[in-house]
C-alpha positions in Angstrom: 56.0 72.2 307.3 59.5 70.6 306.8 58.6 68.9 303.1 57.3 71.8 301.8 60.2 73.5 303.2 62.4 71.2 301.0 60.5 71.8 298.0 59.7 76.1 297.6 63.8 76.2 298.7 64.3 73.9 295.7 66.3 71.3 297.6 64.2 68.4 296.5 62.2 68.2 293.1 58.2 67.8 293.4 59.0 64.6 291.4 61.6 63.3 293.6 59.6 63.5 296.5 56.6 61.7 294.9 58.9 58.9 293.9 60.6 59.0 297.1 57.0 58.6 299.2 55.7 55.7 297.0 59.6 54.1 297.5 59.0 54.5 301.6 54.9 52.9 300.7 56.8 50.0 298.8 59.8 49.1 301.4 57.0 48.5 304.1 54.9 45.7 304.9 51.0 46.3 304.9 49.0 46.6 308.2 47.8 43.1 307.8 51.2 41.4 307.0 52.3 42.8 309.9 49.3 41.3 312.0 49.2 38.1 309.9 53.1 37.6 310.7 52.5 38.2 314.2 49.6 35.4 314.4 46.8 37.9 315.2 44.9 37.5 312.9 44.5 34.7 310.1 44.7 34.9 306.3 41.4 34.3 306.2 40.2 37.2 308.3 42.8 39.5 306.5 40.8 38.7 303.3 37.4 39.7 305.2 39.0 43.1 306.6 39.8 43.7 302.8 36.4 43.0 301.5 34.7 45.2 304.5 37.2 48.0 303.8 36.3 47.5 299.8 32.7 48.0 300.8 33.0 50.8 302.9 34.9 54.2 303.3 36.6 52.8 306.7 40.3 52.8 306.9 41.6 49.1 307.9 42.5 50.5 311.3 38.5 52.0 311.8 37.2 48.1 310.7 40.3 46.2 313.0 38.8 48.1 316.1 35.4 48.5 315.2 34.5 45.0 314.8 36.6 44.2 317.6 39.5 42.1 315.9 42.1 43.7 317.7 42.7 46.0 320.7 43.9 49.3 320.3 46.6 48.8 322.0 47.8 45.7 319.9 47.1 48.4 316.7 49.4 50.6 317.5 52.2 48.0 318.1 51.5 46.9 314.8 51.8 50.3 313.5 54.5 51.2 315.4 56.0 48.1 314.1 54.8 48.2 310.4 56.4 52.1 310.5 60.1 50.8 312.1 60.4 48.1 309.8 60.3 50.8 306.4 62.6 53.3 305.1 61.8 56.7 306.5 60.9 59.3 303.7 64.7 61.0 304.7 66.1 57.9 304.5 64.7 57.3 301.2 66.0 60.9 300.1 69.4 59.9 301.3 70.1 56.6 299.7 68.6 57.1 296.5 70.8 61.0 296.3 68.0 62.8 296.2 69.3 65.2 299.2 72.7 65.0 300.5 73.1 64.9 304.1 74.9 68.0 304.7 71.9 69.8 302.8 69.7 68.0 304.6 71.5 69.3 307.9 71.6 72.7 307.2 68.1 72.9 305.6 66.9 71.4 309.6 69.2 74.4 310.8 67.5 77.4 308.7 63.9 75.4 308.6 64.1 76.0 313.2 65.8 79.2 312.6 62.8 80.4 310.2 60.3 78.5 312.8 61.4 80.6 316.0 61.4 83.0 314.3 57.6 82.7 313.1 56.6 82.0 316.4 57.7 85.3 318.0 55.8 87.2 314.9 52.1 88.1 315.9 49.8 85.7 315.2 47.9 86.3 312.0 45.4 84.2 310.2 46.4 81.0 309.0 47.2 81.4 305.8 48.3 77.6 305.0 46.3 75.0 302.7 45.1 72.6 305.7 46.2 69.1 304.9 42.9 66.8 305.3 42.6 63.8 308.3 43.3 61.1 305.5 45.9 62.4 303.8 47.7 63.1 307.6 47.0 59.6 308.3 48.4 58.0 304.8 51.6 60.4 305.4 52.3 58.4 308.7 51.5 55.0 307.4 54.0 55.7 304.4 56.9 55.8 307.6 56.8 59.8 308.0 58.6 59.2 311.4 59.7 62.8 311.8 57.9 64.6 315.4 58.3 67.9 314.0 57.4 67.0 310.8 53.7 65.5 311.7 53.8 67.5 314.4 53.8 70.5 311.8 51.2 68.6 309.4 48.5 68.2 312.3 48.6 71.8 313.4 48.2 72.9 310.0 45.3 70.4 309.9 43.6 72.2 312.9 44.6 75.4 311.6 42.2 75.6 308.7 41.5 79.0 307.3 37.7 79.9 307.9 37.8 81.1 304.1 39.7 79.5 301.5 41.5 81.3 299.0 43.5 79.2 297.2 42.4 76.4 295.0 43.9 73.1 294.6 45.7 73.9 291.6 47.6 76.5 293.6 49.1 73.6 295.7 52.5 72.8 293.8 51.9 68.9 294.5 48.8 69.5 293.0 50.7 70.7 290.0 52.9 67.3 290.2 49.8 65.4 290.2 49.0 66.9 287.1 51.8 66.2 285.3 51.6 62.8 286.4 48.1 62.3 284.8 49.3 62.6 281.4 48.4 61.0 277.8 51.6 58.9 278.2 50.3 57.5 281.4 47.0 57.1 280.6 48.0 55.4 277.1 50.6 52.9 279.3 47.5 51.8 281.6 45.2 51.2 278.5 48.0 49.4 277.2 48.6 47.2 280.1 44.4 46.9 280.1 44.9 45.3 276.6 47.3 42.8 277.4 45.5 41.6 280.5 42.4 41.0 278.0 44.4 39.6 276.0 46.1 37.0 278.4 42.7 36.2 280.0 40.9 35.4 276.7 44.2 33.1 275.9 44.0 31.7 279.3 47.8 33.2 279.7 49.5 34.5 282.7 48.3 37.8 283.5 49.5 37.9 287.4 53.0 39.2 285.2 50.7 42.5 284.5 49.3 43.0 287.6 52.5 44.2 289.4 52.9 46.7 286.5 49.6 48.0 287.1 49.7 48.1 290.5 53.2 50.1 290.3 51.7 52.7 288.3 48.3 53.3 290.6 50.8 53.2 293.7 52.9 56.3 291.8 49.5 57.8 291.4 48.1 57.4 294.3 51.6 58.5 296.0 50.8 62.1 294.1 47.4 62.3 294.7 48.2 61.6 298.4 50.2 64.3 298.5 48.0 67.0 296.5 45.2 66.3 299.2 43.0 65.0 296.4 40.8 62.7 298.0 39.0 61.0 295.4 41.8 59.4 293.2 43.9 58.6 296.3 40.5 56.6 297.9 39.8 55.1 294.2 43.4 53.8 293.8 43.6 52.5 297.5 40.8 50.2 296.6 42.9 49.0 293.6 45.7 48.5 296.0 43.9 46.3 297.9 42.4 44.6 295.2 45.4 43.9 293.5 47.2 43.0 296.9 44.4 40.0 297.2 44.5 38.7 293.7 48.3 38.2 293.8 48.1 35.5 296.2 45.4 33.9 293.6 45.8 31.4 291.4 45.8 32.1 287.3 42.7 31.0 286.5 40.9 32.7 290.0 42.8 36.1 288.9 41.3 35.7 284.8 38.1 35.1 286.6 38.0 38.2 288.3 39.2 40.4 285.1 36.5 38.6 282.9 33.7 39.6 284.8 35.0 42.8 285.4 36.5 43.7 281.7 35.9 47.9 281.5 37.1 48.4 285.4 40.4 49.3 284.4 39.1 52.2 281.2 37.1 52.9 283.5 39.3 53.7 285.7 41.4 55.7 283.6 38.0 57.8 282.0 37.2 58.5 285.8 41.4 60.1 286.2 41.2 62.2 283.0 38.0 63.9 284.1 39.1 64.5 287.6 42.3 66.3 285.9 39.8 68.3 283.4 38.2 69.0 286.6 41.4 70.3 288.4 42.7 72.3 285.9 39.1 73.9 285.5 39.4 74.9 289.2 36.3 72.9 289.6 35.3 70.3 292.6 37.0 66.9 291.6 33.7 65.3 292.1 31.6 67.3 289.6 29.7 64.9 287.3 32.1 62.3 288.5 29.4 60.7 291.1 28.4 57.9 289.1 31.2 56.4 287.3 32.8 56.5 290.5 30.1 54.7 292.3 30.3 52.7 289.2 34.0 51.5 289.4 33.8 51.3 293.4 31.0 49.0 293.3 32.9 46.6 290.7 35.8 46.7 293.0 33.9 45.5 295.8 32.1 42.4 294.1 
């Protein structure tokens, strides 16, 4: 595909393109902005749609149509809308000098050259780490507008290998993610988990904190979107959302919810270190991890 195109021919870092996709996440409104701006649906019900999707493992989409909110057809106006309103991931990569435009042009020249090419060879097994229905789906919400580009994503989706014979840490945004997960982050979030104690025990402001926190599970998440690993990217959505509701709170409604709550954010953090442990054991991400993460998920819901 095109983006891994960009990174094995060295034209884009595996660090620029993770910043790049949580830049294209943050330049576009949410789903439900989109729908409460557009008066079809209140404030009130966008609030319920959060809590269902908290307490379940459907997408906002799935719960929108499901419980019958919305038509399909109004969804993918919104979408379509929500995606057109956002920076494109190339766009991103432009403006911010990651990629120049003439290497971007003649990196779309060789990537069709090298394409055809692979189409005329014989067909062979497909030897390609499948990218998984979610992480397809969170590549489009994040304003992935390319055809070819998706286009490329969802074959290799329905191309999956009947034996698999790479692991995860052979994915080189697998490798990013790793890097990302280090004792500096971790330190940074228990840091930030401090002063939010702090600031709710001495009734301060701690909605300051909460888009530092937010920033750094978005960056996270953005990485573990991108390294197909499931668990982290569904654990930090929920935070999203979370944090998404409580800053339209009030102080003293947002120390609330930290004081009942006071180990969700170590907990957090204790529940990232072992998943790395995990990856860099080659072992499942999920391994031993089944109830703290029930744990955390069930905190974020109440």
């Amino acid at each position: 595909m095109f983006v891994n195109y960009l990174v094995t021919n060295n034209l884009v870092s595996k660090k620029d393109l993770i910043y790049a996709v949580a830049t294209v996440s943050e330049s576009q409104p949410s789903l439900l902005r989109i729908l409460i701006d557009e008066k079809i649906i209140s404030e009130d019900q966008a609030i319920s749609i959060i809590d269902k999707q908290l307490k379940s493992n459907l997408s906002i989409s799935e719960i929108l149509i499901t419980e019958k909110i919305i038509t399909a057809e109004k969804l993918n106006i919104a979408i379509d809308k929500m995606n057109s309103s956002g920076k494109t991931l190339i766009d991103v990569l432009l403006e911010k000098n990651l990629l120049s435009h003439q290497v971007l042009v003649d990196a779309v020249d060789k990537y069709k050259i090298e394409d055809a090419k692979k189409e005329e060879e014989p067909k062979k097994v497909n030897e390609n780490v499948s990218i998984s229905e979610a992480a397809l789906e969170s590549l489009k919400e994040l304003g992935i507008s390319d055809e070819t580009m998706i286009a490329d994503l969802e074959q290799s989706s329905d191309n999956k290998r009947t034996e698999e014979t790479n692991t995860r840490e052979d994915n080189v945004f697998a490798q990013e993610l790793l890097k990302s997960l280090d004792e500096k982050q971790f330190n940074k979030l228990l840091k930030i988990d401090t002063i939010i104690k702090e600031a709710v025990q001495n009734e301060g402001d701690v909605n300051t904190y909460l888009n530092t926190l937010y920033k750094d599970f978005h960056i996270i998440k953005g990485a573990a979107c991108l390294a197909e690993v499931n668990e982290i990217e569904n654990l930090l959505d929920k935070w999203e959302s979370v944090l998404e509701n409580l800053f339209d709170k009030t102080e003293k409604d947002i120390r609330s919810w930290f004081s009942n709550k006071t180990e969700v954010v170590v907990q957090t953090v204790d529940i990232l270190k072992k998943i790395k442990e995990n990856l860099k054991g080659k072992q499942a991400t999920n391994d031993g991890l089944e109830d703290n993460y029930s744990k955390v998920l069930t905190l974020l819901a109440a």
